[in-house]
N, C-alpha and C positions, 0 to 999 in steps of 0.2 A: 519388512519392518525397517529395515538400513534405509530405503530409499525414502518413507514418511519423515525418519529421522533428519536425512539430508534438507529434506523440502521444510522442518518446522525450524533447522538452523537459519534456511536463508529467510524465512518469514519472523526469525527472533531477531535476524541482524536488522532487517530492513525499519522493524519498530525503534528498534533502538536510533539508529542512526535517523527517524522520525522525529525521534525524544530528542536526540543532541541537535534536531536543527543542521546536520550539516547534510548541504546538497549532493556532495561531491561522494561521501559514503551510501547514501542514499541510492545514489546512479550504478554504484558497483557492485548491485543488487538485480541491475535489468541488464539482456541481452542488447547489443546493439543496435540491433533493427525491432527490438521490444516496438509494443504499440500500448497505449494508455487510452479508455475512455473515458470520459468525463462528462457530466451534466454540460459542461462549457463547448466541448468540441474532444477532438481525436487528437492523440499527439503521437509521435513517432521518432523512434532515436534518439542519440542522446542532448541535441540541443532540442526537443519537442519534450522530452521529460523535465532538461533542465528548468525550461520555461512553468510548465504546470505544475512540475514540484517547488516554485518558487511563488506560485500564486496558492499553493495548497498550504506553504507554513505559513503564508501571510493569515489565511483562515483558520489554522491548526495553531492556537497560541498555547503558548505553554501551560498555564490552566487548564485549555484542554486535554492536550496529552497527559497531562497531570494523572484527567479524572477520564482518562481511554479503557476502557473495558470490553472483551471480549465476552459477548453473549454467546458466540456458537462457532466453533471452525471445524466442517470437514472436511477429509482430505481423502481426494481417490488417486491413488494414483501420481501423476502431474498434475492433478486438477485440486483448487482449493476454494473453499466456499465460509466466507468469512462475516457475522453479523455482528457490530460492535455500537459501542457507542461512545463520545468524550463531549461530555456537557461544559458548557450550554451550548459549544457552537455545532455539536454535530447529533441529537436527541438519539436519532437510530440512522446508521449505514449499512454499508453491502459492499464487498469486494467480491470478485471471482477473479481469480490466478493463474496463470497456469504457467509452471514452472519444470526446464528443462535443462539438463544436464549445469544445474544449479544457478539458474539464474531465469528469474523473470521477462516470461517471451510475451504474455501477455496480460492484464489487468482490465478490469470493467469496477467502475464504482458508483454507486448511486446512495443516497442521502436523502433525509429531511435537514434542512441547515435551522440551525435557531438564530435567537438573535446576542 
């Protein structure tokens, strides 16, 4: 149970630091050699995250995160399986996480985007 605990802390930090828009907290949530996939492409480390986390809040306005809702998160393990949604810009999404010795090694996300 300690270790679900550890894994929904760094998944409470990384929203949050989401919500505040800042990159630089965001980043001290993923391992170094983290990988990120995205509808767009693959990113890698920390200037491949900095880049897609900067075109992700460009999409993620605050209105959205506003209205960001968790439909479903489970959690095995290191492994997290997350269905949400923050209208209008993101209807329904999808993360898959997987999270080790506190820090995001890797991420998968897919979407329907509105408009």
């Amino acid at each position: 149970m300690a270790k679900a605990t550890a894994i929904e802390a760094v998944l409470g930090h990384h929203v949050q630091a989401l919500a505040s828009r800042n990159i630089d907290e965001i980043l001290k949530d993923y391992a170094p050699d983290a990988v990120l996939f995205l509808p767009s492409g693959m990113f890698k480390g920390p200037e491949g995250l900095r880049a897609a986390f900067k075109a992700v809040l460009e999409m993620l306005t605050p209105q959205a995160m506003a209205n960001l809702k968790v439909i479903k998160q489970d959690i095995d393990g290191e492994y997290v399986y997350i269905l949400w949604s923050a209208l209008p810009v993101v209807p329904f999404g999808g993360d898959t996480v997987r999270i080790h010795n506190g820090k995001i090694v890797m991420q998968s996300f897919v979407g329907s985007m509105g408009s």
